[in-house]
C-alpha positions in Angstrom: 0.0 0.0 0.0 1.2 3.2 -0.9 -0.6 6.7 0.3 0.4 10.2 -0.4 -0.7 12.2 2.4 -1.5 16.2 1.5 -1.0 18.7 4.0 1.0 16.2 6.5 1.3 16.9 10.1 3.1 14.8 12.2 0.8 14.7 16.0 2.5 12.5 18.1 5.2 9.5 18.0 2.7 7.7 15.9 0.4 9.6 14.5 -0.1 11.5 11.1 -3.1 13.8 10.0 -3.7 15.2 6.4 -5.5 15.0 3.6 -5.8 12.3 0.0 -7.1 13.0 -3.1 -10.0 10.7 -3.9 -8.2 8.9 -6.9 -5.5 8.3 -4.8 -7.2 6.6 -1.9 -9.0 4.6 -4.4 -5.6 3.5 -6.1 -4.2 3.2 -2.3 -7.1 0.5 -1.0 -7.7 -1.2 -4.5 -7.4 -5.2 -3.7 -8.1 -4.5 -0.2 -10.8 -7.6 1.8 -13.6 -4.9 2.5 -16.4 -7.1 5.1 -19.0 -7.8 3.1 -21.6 -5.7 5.6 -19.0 -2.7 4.9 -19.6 -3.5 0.7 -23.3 -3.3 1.1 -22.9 0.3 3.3 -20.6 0.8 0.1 -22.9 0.6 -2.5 -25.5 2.9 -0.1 -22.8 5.3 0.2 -22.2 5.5 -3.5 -25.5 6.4 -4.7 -25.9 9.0 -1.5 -22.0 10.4 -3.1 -22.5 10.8 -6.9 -24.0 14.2 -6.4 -21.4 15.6 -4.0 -18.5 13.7 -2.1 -19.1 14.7 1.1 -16.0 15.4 4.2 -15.3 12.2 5.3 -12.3 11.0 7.1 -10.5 7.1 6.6 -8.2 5.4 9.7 -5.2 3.4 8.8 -3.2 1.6 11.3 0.1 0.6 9.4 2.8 -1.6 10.8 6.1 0.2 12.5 7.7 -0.6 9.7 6.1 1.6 6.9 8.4 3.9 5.2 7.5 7.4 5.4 9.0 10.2 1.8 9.1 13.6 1.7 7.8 14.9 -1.1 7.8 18.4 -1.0 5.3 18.8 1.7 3.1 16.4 1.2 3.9 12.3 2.6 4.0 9.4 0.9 3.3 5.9 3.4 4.3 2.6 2.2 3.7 -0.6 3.7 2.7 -4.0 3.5 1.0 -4.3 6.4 -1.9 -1.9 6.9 -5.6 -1.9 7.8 -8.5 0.5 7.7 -9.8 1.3 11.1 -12.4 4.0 10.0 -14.2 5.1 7.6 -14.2 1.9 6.0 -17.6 1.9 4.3 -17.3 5.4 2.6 -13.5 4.5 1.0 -15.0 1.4 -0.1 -17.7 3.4 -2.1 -14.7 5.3 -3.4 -13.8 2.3 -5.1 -17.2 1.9 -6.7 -17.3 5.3 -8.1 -17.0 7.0 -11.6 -13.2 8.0 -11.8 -14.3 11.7 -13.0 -16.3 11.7 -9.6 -14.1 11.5 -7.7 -11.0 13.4 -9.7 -10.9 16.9 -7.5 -12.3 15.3 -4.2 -10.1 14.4 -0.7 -10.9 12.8 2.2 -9.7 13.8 5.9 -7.1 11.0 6.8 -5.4 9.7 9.7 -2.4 7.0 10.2 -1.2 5.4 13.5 2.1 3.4 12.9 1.4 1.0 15.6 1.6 -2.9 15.8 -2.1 -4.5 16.0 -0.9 -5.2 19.9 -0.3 -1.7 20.1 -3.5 -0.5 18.6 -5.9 -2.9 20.8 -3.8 -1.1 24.0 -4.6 2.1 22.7 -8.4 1.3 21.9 -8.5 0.6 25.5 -6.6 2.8 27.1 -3.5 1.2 28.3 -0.6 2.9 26.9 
């Protein structure tokens, strides 16, 4: 998975804010095992989206090992291991969408570069 992250802020040890471009999330997540629950929400989503893209943000949790670019200032993530925490449903309708749809939209986006240990700590509290 590679993600180029707009707008980049760095707000912890772990954790990244910004922003994607539509077409880029879409290229980002293609192949990913979307829940078949979150494919039906999808295809809601979709219809509800063709007029307007509304704000909308997507979670990835990415292993410790993801390599993190410069590229002037946005960031570009790459890693093998990575899931989507949030926001699953609308990036999954993403995927679904006319390209020209989606060509000037962004979402909100946040990565945690935590293990999956790590995150189910965080998700409760421990850390």
């Amino acid at each position: 998975m590679r993600v180029r992250v707009q707008d980049a802020r760095q707000e912890g040890n772990y954790y990244y804010t910004g922003y994607v471009k539509l077409h880029d999330l879409a290229d980002s997540i293609r192949g990913y095992a979307f829940e078949k629950e979150v494919l039906d929400k999808a295809v809601i989503h979709k219809k509800n989206m063709e007029g307007s893209v509304p704000a909308f943000a997507v979670t990835f949790r990415m292993g410790q090992d993801a390599s993190i670019t410069a590229a002037g200032e946005d960031l570009i993530f790459e890693t093998v291991e990575y899931e989507i925490r949030d926001g699953k449903s609308r990036a999954a309708a993403v995927l679904l969408m006319d390209p020209d749809l989606i060509e000037e939209g962004r979402a909100a986006v946040k990565i945690l570069l935590v293990s999956e240990e790590k995150m189910a700590k965080l998700e409760k509290n421990q850390l």
